[in-house]
N, C-alpha and C positions, 0 to 999 in steps of 0.2 A: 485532438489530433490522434492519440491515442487509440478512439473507438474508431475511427475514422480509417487508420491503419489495419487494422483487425476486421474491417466490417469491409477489405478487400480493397480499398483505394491503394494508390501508386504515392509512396512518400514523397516521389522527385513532383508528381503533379501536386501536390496539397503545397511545397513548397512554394513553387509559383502562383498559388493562387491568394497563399495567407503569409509571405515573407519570412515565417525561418528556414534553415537550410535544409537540405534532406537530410544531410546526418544531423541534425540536434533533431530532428524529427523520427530517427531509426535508435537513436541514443535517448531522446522521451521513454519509446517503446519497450527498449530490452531493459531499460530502469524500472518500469512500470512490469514489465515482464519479471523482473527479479521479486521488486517486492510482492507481487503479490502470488510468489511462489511456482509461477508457471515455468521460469529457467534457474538453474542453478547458479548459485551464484560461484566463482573460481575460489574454491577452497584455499585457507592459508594453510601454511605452511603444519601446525599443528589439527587442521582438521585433516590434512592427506596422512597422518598419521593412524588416523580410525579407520576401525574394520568398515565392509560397506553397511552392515546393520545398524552401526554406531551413527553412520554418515545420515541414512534413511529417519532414523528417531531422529536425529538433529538437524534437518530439515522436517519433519514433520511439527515438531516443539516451538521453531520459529515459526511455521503457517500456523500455528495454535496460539502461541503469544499475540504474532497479527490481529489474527481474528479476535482475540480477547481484546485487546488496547480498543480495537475498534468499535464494539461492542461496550466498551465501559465509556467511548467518547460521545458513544448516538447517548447512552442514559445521563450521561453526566448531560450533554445540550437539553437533553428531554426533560430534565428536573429543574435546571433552569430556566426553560421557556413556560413550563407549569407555576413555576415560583413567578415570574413576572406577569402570568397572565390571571394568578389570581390573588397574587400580592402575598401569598405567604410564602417566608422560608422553610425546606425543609429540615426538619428533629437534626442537631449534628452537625449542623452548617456554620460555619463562623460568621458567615455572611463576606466572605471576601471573595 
């Protein structure tokens, strides 16, 4: 629904066509929009305390963390889709 939004469709028309509402469908999007760094999320109370350079680093840190998790989660499936497709585990693994 998501890319569906972004790729210029009308949220109220995808509502009728696939059943959830249009706002769980505008609330998908700015959640998806948060996490993946493209809206800011509404500062607490102790981040409107930082300068704006502080604010700038600690949104760039969390799109940096993101992208890190994300990247250790493709290698972690990749190691074990390699592990089951050729039967061994890899050096390090408990096997759990």
């Amino acid at each position: 629904m998501v890319e569906l939004v972004r790729a210029g469709r009308d949220p109220t028309d995808l509502a009728r066509e696939f059943e959830p509402s249009a706002q769980a469908i505008r609330n998908w999007v700015a959640e998806a929009d948060q996490q993946e760094g493209r809206r800011e999320v509404k500062p607490p109370a102790v981040e409107a305390a930082l300068s704006a350079n502080e604010r700038d680093e600690l949104l760039r840190l969390r799109r940096e963390n993101r992208q890190l998790k994300l990247e250790r989660d493709i290698l972690s499936r990749a190691t074990a889709w390699f592990a089951r497709e050729t039967g061994v585990l890899p050096s390090g693994s408990s096997g759990s």
